[in-house]
N, C-alpha and C positions, 0 to 999 in steps of 0.2 A: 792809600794805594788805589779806592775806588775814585779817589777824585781823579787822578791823571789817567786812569783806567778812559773817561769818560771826555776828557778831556783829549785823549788823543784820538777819538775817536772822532768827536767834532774838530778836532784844529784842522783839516784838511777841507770841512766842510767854509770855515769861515774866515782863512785866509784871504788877504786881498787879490782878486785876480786882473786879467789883462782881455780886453774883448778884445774883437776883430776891429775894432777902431785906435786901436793903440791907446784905449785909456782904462784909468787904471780907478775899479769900480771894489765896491765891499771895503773899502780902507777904512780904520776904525772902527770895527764892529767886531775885531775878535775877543772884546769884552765880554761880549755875551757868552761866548764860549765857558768862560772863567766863572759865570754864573750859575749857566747851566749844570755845569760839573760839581761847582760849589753847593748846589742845591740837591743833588743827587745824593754825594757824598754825606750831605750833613742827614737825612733821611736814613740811609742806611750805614747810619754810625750811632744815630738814635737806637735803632730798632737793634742793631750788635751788642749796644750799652747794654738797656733792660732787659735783653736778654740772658746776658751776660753775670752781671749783677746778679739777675733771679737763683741762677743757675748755683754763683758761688755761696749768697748767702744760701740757697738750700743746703749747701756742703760744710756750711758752719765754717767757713776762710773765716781769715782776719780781715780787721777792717782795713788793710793799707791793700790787702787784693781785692775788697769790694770795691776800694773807686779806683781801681784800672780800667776798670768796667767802661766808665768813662773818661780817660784820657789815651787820645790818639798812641798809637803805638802800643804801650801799654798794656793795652784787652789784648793787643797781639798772643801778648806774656804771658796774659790772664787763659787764654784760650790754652794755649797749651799746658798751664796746670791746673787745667778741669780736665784735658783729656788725657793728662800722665805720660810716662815713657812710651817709646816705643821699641818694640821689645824686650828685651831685658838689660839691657845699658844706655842704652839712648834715651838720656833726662833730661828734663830743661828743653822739650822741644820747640817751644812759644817762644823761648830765649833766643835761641840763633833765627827763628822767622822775623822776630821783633830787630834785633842790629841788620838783617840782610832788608829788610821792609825801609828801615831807618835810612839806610843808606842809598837805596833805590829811588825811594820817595827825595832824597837830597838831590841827587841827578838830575832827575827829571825839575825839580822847582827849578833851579840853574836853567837848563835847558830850554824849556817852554814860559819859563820869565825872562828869560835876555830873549827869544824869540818873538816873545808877545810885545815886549818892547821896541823891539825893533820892526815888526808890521804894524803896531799900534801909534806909534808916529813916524810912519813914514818911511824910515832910514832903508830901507829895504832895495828903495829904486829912486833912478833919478827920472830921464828921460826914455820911456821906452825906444829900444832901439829895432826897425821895422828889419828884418832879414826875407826875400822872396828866394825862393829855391825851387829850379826846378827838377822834379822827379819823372822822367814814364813820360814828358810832354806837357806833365800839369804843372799848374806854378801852383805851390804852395806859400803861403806867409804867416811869419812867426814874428815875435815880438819879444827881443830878450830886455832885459835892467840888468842893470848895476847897483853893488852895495853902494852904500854910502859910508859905510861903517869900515871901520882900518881891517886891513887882513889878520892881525891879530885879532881881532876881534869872532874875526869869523873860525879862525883856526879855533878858541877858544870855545864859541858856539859847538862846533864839530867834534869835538875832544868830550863834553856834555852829553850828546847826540850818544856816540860810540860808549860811553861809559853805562850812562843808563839802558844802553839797547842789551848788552852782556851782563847787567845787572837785572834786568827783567827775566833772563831763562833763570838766572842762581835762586831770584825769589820765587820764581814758581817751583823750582825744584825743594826748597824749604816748605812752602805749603803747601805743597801734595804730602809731605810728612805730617805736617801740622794742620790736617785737613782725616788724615786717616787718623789720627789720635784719638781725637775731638771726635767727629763720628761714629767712631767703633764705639764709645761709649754710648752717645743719646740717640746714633741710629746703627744700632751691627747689623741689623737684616738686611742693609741698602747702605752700605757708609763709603762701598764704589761708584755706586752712580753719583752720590753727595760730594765725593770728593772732583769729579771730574766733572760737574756741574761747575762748581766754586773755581776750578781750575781755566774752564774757558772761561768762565765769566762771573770774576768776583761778586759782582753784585748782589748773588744770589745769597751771599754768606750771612749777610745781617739778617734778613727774612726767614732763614732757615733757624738759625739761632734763637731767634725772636719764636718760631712757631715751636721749638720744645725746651722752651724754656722753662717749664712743668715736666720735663718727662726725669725719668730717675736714674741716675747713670745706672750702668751694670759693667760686670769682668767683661769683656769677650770673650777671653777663654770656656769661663764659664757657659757664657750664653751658649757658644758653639759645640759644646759635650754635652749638656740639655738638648743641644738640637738637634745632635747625632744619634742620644738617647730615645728621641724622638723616632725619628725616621726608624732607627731600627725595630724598636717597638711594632711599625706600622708594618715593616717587613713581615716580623714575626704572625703578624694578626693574620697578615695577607695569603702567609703560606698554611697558615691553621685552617683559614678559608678552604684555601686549595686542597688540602687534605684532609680531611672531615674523621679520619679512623685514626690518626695518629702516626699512619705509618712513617718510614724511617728509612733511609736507604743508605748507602756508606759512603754517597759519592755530592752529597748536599743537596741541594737544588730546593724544589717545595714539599719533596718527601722525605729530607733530609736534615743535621740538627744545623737550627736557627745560626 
């Protein structure tokens, strides 16, 4: 998911364009695109793995979930049963992020490989066609192309497009589940900001995983009655502070029982 994360973000930058001279400049070079992303992705699928991995062998898994760790998709799975249900029916959450991930990711290859192909050689335009328009007294000039490729083709591109684009909300709406799982156990004190980091911007997920992949899960439930236990505690001390005799009044407050 991070590679086309990365990837759509540069295909705009290195599409072929059209200058004020009607020619047609950048053609061929949205390879780089495919590198750049590719290089991205494989970084922070390293750092998800060992992470990953660390995490389960710490939890004594079986060896067939230690190397999901590293196979794409897979850690999706793996993620979600390090970080358990959510709430009290909701099992298997890494499960449905992993098929809605699966399927996204299929989209999008479709997608931005028949597109890459077709501005990677060419098909995309013929002859720019010079259009002057005038607006308000100014002439403006524009420069449209034409496919080369059959309408079916492009219907099929556009069908891709649209698919993967209503596939992209479903998978974030999976891993904001599968994002709150997983952090409520290795970070509960912050596991909102962690999830709505990861949510604008995946990238962030290998790095983070990677940085507590030593830390030791815990309940959150738990955590959060200890915490409660806490703060109360603190109350307590604070009104003891405030009234130094002990006294006691019927209506609570700092003179009042705890």
């Amino acid at each position: 998911m991070e590679f086309f994360f990365v990837l759509s973000l540069l295909f705009a930058v290195f599409i072929p364009r059209i200058n004020q001279a009607g020619e047609i400049y950048n053609e061929g070079l949205l390879w780089i695109a495919f590198v750049i992303a590719g290089g991205v992705w494989l970084v922070v699928h390293v750092l998800k793995s060992i992470g990953l991995y660390t995490m389960a062998k710490k939890q004594n898994m079986g060896a067939k979930l230690l190397w999901c760790a590293f196979v794409p998709f897979a850690n999706t799975f793996l993620m979600g049963e390090l970080g358990g249900k959510f709430g009290r029916n909701f099992k298997h959450v890494g499960l449905y992020a992993m098929i809605v991930e699966l399927l996204y990711c299929a989209a999008c290859g479709m997608y931005y490989g028949m597109m890459g192909h077709v501005y990677i050689n060419g098909l995309y335009a013929d002859t720019p066609i010079k259009e002057v328009v005038m607006q308000n007294g100014i002439e403006y000039t524009y420069y449209a192309f034409d496919y080369l490729i059959t309408t079916q083709a492009i219907r099929v591109i556009n069908a891709f497009y649209y698919v993967q684009y209503v596939l992209s909300f479903i998978n974030l709406f999976v891993s904001v589940f599968l994002y709150i799982v997983f952090f409520r156990k290795y970070a509960p004190s912050s596991y909102i900001w962690m999830t709505v980091l990861c949510a604008i911007v995946p990238l962030f997920i290998g790095p983070l995983v990677f940085a507590y992949r030593k830390r030791t899960p815990v309940d959150y439930d738990a955590f959060m009655r200890a915490r409660y236990e806490q703060i109360r505690r603190q109350q307590q001390q604070y009104y003891n502070q405030q009234n130094p005799y002990g006294q006691q009044g019927p209506y609570g407050g700092p003179y009042g029982p705890n």
